[in-house]
N, C-alpha and C positions, 0 to 999 in steps of 0.2 A: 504493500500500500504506500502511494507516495501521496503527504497531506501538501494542502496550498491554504493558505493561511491569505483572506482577504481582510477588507475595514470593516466594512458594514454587512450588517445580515439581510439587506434586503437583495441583491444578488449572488446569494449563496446560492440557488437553487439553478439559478441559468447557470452557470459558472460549472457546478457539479453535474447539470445533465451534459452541457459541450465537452467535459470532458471523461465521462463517465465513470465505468466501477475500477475501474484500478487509482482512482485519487479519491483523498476523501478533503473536504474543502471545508473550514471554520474560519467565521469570521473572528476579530480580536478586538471588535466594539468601539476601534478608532486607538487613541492612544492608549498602553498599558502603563507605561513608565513617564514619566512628567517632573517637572519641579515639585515639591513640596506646598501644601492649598497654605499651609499657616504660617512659612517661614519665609524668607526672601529666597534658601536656594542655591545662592549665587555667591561662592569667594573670590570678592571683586578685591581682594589682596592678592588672591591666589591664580591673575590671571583669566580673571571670569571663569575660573571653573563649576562647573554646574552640580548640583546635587539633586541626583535623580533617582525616585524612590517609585514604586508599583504604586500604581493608584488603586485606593482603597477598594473599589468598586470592581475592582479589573481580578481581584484576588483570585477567584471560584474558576476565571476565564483562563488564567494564567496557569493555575494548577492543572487545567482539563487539556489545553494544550500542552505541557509538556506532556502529559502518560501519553498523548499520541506521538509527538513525536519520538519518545520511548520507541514505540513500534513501527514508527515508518522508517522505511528503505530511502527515502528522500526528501527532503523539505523547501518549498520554493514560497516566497513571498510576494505577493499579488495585489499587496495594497496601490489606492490611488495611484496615479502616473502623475507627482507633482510632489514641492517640497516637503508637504503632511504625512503622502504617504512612505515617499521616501526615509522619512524618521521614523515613521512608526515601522519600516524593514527593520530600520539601523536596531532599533532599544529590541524591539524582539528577539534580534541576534545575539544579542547581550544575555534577554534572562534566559535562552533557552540556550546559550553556549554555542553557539556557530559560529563562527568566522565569517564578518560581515563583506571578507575579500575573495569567499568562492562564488563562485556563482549559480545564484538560489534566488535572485529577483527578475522577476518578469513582470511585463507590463503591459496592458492594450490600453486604444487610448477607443473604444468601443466593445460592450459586450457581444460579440459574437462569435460564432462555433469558429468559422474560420481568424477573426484578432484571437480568441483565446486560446486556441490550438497550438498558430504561429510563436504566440508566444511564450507556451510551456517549451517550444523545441530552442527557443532563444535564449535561455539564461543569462545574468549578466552580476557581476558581483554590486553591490550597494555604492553608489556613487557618491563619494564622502564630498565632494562637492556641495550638495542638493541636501544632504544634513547639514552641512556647515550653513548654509543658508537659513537652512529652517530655525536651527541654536539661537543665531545669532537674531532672528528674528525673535524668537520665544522668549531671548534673557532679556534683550530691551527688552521690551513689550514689561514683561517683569519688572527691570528697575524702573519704567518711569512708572507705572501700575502702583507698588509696594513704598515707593519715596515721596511722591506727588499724592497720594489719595490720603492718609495719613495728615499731610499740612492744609487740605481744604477741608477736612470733618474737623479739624481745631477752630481754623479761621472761620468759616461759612455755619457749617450745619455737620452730625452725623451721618454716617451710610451715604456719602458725597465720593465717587471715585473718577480718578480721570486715566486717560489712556493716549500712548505716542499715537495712533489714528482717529480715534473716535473725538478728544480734543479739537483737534484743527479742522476734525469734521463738523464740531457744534460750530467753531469758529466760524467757520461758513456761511452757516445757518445767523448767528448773531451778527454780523456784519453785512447780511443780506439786508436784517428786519430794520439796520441800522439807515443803513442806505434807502429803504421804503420812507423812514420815519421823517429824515429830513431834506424828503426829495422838495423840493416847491414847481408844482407843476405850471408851465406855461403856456398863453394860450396862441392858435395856432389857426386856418381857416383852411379847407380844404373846397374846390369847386368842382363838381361832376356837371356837363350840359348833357343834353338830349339833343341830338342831331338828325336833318330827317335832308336824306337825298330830295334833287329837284326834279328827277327825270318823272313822276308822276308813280312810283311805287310806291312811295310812304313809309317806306323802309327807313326803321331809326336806329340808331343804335346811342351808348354812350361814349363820350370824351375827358378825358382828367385835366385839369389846368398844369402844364408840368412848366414849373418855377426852375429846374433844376434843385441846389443844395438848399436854397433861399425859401423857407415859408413865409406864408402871406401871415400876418403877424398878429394884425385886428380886423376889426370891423370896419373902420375907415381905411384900408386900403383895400379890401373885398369889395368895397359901396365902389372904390374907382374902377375898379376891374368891369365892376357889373356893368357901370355904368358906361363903361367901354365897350365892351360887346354888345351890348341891348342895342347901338346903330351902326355898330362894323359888318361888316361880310367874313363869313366861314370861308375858307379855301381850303383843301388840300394842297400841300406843300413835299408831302415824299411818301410813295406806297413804297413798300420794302415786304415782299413775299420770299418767301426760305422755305424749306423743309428740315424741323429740328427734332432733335432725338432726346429722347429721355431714357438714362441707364438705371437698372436694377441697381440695389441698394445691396452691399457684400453681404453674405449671409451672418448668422449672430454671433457675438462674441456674450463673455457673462453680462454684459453691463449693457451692450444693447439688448439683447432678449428682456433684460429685468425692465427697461426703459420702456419699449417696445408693449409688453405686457401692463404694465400699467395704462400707458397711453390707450391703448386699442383693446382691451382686455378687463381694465380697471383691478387688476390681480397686484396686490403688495408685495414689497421686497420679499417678508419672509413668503409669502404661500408661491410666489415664482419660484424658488429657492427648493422650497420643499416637492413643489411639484415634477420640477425637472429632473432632483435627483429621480422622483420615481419612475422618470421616463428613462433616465440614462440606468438605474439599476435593475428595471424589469417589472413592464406594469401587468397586474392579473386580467389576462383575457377567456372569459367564457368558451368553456369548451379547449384552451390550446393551454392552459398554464402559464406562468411566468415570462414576456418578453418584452425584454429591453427595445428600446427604440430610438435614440439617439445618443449621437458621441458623448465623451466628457464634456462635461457641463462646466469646467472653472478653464477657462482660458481668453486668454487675452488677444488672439486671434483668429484674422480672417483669412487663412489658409487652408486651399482646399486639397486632397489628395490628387494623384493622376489617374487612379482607381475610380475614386468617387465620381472627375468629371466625366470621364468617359461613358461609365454606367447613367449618370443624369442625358448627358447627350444622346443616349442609345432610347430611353425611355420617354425624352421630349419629343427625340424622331419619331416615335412610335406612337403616343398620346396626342400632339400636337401639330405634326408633321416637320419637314424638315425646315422651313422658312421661319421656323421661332429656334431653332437650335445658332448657336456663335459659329463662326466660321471657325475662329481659332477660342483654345480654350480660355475661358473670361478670369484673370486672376487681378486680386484686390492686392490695393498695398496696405501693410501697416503699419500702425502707430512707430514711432520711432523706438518708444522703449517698451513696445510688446516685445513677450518673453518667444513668444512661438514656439514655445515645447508642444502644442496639440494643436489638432486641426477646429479649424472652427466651429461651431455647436451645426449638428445635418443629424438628419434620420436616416438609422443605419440600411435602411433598407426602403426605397422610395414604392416598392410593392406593397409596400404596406399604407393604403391611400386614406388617409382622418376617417373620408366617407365611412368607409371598409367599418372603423371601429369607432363610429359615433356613438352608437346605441352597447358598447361592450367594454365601455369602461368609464372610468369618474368625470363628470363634466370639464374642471378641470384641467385634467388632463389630455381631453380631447381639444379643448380650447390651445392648451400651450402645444400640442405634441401639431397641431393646424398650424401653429401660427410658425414653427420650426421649420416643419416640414414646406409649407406655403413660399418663405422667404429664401428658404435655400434654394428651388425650384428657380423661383423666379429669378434667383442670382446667376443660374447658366443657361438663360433664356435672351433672346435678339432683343434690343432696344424697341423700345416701342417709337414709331417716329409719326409728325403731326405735317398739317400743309398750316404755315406761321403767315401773319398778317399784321405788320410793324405801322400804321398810320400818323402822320402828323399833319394838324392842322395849325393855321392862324389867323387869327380875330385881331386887328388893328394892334398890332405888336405884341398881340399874347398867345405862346404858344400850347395847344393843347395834343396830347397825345391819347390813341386806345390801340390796343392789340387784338388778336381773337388768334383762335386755332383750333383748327378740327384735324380728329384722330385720322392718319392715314393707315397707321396698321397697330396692331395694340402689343403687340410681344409682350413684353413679359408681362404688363396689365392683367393679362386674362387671367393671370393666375394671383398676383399678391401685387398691390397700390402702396408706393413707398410714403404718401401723404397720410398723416393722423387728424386731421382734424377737419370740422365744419368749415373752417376759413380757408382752408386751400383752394390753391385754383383752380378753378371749374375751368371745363371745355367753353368756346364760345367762339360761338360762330358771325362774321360782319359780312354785311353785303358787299357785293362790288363793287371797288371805290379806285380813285386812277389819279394820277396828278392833275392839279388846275382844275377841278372837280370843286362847285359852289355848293355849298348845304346851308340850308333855314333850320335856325334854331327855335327849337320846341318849347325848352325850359330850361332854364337855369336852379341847379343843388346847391346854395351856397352850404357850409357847416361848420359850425365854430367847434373846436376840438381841445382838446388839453392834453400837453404831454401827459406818459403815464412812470411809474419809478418801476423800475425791474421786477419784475413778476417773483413771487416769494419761491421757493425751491419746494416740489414734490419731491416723492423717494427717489423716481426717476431723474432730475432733474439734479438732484445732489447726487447721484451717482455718477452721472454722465459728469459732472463738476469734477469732482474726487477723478476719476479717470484722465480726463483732458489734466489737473492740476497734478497729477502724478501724487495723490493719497492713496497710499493702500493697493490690492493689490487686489482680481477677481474674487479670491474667496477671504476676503477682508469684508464688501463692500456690504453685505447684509448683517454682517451682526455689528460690522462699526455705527450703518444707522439706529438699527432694532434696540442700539444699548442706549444709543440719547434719548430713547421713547418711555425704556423701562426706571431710568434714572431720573426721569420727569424734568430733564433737562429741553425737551420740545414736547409739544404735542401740534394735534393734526387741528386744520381748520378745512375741513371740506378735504381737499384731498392736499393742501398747501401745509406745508411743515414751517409753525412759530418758533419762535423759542420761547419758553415761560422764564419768569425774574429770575428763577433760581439760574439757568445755564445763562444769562447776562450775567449776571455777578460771578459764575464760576470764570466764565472767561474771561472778563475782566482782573480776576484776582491770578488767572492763570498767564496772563500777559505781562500784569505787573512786575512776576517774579521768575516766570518762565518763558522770553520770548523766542529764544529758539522752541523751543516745543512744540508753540503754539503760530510758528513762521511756518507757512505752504512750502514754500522753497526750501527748507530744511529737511521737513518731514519727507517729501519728494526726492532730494538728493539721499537721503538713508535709504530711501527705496533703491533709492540705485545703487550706492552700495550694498543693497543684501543682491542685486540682481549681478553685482561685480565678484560676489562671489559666489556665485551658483555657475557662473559662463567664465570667467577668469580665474578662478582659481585664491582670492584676493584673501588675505590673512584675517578672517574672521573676528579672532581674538583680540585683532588689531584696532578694526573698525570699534568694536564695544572699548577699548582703550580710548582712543579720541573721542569719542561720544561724551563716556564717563565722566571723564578730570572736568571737562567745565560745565558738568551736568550736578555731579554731587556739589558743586561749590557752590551754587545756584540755590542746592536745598536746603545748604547749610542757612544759608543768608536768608529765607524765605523761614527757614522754623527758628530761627533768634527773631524776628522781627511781629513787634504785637500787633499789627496791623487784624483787626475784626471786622469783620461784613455784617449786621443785624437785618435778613429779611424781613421786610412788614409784615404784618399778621394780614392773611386773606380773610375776605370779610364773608361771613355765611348770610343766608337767609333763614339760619337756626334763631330761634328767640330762646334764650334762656329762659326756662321757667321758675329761676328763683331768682332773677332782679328784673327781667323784662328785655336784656340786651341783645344786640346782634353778636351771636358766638361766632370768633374766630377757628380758622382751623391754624394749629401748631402741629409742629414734628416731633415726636418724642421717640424714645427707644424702643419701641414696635411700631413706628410710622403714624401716621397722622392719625391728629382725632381735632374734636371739636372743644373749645375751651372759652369760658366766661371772658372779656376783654378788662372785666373789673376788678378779676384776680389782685391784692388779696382777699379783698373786700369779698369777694364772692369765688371759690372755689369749684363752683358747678364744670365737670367734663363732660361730655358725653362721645361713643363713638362715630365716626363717620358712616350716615347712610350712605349708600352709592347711589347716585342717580342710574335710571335704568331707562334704557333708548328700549320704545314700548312700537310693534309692528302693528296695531290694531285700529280698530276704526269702532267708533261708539255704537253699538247697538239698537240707539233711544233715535240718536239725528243723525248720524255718520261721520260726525266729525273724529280728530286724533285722541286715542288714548295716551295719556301723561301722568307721570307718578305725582304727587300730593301731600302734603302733610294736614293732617287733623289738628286743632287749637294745642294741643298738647303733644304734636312735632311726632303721630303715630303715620306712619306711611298710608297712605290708601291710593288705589289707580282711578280714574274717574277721566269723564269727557273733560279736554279743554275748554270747554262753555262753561264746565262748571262754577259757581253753586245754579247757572241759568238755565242749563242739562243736570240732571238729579243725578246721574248714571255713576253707580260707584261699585265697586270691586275690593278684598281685600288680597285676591291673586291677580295675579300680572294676567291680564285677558291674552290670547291666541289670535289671530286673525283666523280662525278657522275651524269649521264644525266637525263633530268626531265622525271620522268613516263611520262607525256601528249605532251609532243612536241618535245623531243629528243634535245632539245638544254643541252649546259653543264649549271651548274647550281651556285653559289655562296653561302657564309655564310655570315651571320652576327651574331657577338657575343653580346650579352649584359650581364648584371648585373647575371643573373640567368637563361641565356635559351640561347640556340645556334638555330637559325635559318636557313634552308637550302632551299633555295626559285631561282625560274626560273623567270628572269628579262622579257624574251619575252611572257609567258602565265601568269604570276601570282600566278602559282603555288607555297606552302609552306609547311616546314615541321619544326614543332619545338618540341625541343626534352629541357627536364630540366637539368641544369646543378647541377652534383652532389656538388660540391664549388663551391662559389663564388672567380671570379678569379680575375686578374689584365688584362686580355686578353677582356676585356670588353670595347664597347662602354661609354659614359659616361653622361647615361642617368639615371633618378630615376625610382623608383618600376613603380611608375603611370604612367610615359612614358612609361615605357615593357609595361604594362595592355593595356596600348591605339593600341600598336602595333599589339601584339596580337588580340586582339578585329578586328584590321582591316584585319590582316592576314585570323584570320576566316573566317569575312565576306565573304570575296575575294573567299576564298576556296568554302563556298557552293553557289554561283553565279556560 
């Protein structure tokens, strides 16, 4: 028996059938061996050397692994193809006693029978390179983590932590909302005519006033303009017809797909993140079992195999015909400090068509594994090309400009449109129009306008930032945002990411004392150094030396220095029931609660309800269900009209009646699962909650299990 030792348990199975009964295949859960959770780790006297110990959790895994390899005739390591998995080869080697320089690592950078096969016959010893990388990344990350989060729960508040990416990432974010706050917008005039030919068609079309760089400023000089045209003559002055092409968009990288998905999709960092592993590790198809469906998912480039285009080319000839296929193969360039260890995010096998497995697997998943599969397509697809119509006109010294264009052939279109939004440009078609060509004006659009200040950052939008700014790195890019959410250093406003007081004053306090850390260009050039030595070979030990000396010096000067931050108290709509007040919320040593503002005078706490975002519509008028408080601050669910709609509830109403008895039906939230269940039959329905939230009952793991357990019961009775 020869064992292969992967990361994750969710392609254990593909993994073990391509290679059948003579291997036997266990996953090792990600990392076994790690720094230490409660100490720094790191003898930063001794050379940065590292102290690494079996994580707790990994025990039972570690022990079940070695008895097999006890027994195997062979041992090969098959984690991730990237610096993670790479480390977790190197530390396995370690506790199970191998020699990290035979060769016992293998890689595919897709699960399938022919990469995983290829690469059990390729062996290759552990590339101390691509560990060095990964160290060097893990012990920063550590020291600024373990020295920096320490001197803001003094200064600021408790449970306050900062991080060498997630830091510069809030920065971002606060310097965005800074930049909105003191934008002063200016006003601005924009003029659209209606144009109507004179040959007797009556065929109109629209005109822009093109100023060049120069906006028209106010309203007294728009009054002149107006007043210029309303007795000048229209002419045409230059038709300028083309035939222009529009390219496919390279297929995904991590940070486009995440973009991508949101934009077109409306899917968040994390569930992109989660969903695509499930696509790259093997999703459950009815009837066929466990298949994988597209490449590795963490890479930083658009590079396509010569395999893959040929196979796209063979199957576009054959789907599409040959007039949408590239003459020569379509390759993209990339970013300059893309890593290109993998090919770009494709679906391993374009036979397998979304259609095919709409109805046989998680919505989801059909959405991302569409929208993968759709872009890569369309990336070795013929230009789509239009017949183009350039016009300019002029009005007694002012010149107006419009375009149009209609589709001549649609290449890659027919399959995936590289534009996301309602505002994009639409097709548009003008009539016939020639030089020295007189037109009669219909009506004049004057419109007063106001600059706007930069649009606040979505998850996509700070991704795409962090990428272009060189933060971090593809499998950085989700949990460095996911961590400012959980740290309540941002939250969401529709789908735009704030920052709330607490992350201004952290980064404020973190620039004061720490401005390399908290400099783009810093953070960015470390990037390049771990990438210097992952590809050069660059003294590891070395780069965490320069870093250090005028990093510790830094934290010395910041924890002598008394410098305190007091957040203001947020103000509730809690009334305290023993003086009459509006209760604050405070932060104390298990997290927030509500607190009398008259303290000492008045002592009264009480805990934080969560507010709870209600799916329902009133039963009585139709209007929105919304949570409530009674004179003495007891929750209750009721119409928004209410007390003018009576309609109250002491459960969270459903929008919806029970399959088996037609009565309306309730929720209940707990810890990890939302429950939707009929009080009068019994009926239940529980669905897993993607976070765990604050909109939770406040009960433990083993209370849901019990509940659960009962809810089933219930069900098959």
């Amino acid at each position: 028996m020869k064992l292969v030792l992967i990361e994750g348990p969710g392609k254990k199975d593909s993994v073990q059938h391509y290679l059948g009964k003579d291997y036997k295949v266990m996953p090792t859960y990600g990392h076994c061996r790690d720094l230490p959770e409660k100490t720094l780790g790191v003898d930063v006297d001794n050379n940065f050397e590292p102290e690494y110990v079996v994580v707790p959790d990994h025990k039972k895994t570690v022990d079940a692994i070695k008895k097999e390899v006890d027994k195997a005739e062979a041992v090969y390591f098959a984690s991730d193809p990237d610096r993670e998995g790479e480390a977790i080869a190197w530390h396995m080697c370690y506790l199970l006693g191998i020699d990290p320089k035979k060769a016992n690592r293998i890689t595919y950078n897709e699960i399938s029978e022919t990469a995983v096969n290829e690469a059990i016959k390729n062996p290759r010893p552990i590339d101390d390179k691509l560990v060095n990388a990964q160290q060097a990344r893990r012990i920063l990350d550590r020291l600024v983590g373990y020295k920096i989060s320490p001197i803001l729960c003094k200064k600021i508040q408790n449970k306050l932590s900062a991080g060498r990416v997630q830091s510069v990432t809030l920065r971002l974010v606060v310097d965005r909302e800074r930049e909105i706050e003191n934008f002063k917008p200016e006003e601005y005039w924009t003029l659209q005519v209606i144009l109507k030919k004179q040959d007797g068609t009556n065929e109109t079309f629209k005109a822009s006033l093109n100023t060049g760089k120069k906006n028209v400023k106010n309203k007294e000089e728009m009054d002149k303009i107006l007043d210029a045209i309303s007795s000048g003559e229209f002419v045409i002055t230059n038709v300028k017809k083309s035939v222009t092409k529009s390219q496919p968009s390279a297929p995904f990288t991590t940070s486009t797909m995440q973009q991508e998905a949101l934009n077109k999709l409306g899917m968040s960092l994390k569930t992109t993140s989660s969903t695509a592993q499930v696509l790259y590790e093997g999703v459950e198809i009815q009837g066929q079992g466990k298949i994988p469906l597209v490449t590795y998912i963490r890479t930083d480039s658009v590079r396509v195999s010569p395999e893959a285009q040929s196979k796209a080319k063979q199957f576009i000839t054959d789907n599409f015909g040959s007039n949408y296929t590239v003459q020569t193969s379509r390759n993209f360039k990339n970013k300059k400090d893309a890593q290109d260890a993998h090919e770009a995010i494709r679906p391993i096998s374009l036979s397998r068509k979304p259609e095919d497995l709409k109805d046989k697997i998680q919505k989801n998943e059909y959405r991302l594994y569409k929208l993968i599969y759709d872009r890569f397509l369309a990336s070795q697809m013929a230009d789509a090309t239009y017949d183009s119509l350039s016009v300019d006109i002029e009005c007694n010294g002012y010149k107006f400009k419009t375009t149009g264009r209609t589709l001549k052939f649609d290449g890659y279109t027919t399959v995936y449109n590289n534009q996301t939004d309602e505002n994009d440009e639409k097709l548009t078609k003008l009539p016939e129009l020639k030089d020295g060509e007189k037109l009669d004006l219909v009506e004049k659009k004057p419109e007063q306008k106001w600059t706007k200040p930069p649009a606040r950052y979505t998850e996509a939008s700070l991704v795409k930032a962090m990428e272009e700014k060189g933060i971090g790195r593809p499998s950085t890019y989700t949990q460095s945002v996911t961590t400012l959410f959980s740290r309540n250093y941002v939250e969401r406003e529709g789908k735009s990411i704030i920052p709330t007081e607490l992350g201004k004053v952290v980064v404020d306090m973190l620039i004061k004392f720490f401005p390399n850390i908290m400099d783009v260009s810093f953070t960015a050039g470390m990037e390049d150094d771990l990438d210097d030595i992952e590809y050069e070979g660059k003294d590891w030990r070395k780069v965490l030396s320069e870093f250090y000396a005028p990093f510790i010096q830094a934290v010395k000067i910041a924890a002598k220095d008394g410098t305190k931050t007091k957040l203001p108290d947020e103000v509730s709509d809690v009334i305290c029931d023993k003086c009459g007040a509006n209760m604050v919320i405070r932060n104390g040593k298990f997290g927030k609660f509500l607190a009398c503002p008259n303290y000492p005078n008045c002592k009264n706490t009480k805990p934080i309800e969560p507010e709870i975002s209600i799916d329902a519509k009133c039963p009585l008028c139709g209007k929105n269900i919304k949570q409530l408080r009674t004179k003495k601050n007891k929750i209750f669910y009721g119409c928004e009209g209410y007390p003018d709609c009576k309609f109250m509830s002491w459960n969270i109403p459903a929008n919806e009646k029970c399959p088996s008895c037609g009565q309306d039906m309730i929720v209940k939230l707990y810890k990890t699962l939302k429950v939707t269940m009929c009080e009068k039959c019994n009926y239940s329905r529980k669905e897993k909650l993607e976070n765990s939230n604050n909109n939770s009952q406040n009960l433990s793991i083993s209370e849901e299990k019990e509940i659960l357990n009962r809810l089933d019961e219930e069900n098959e009775k």
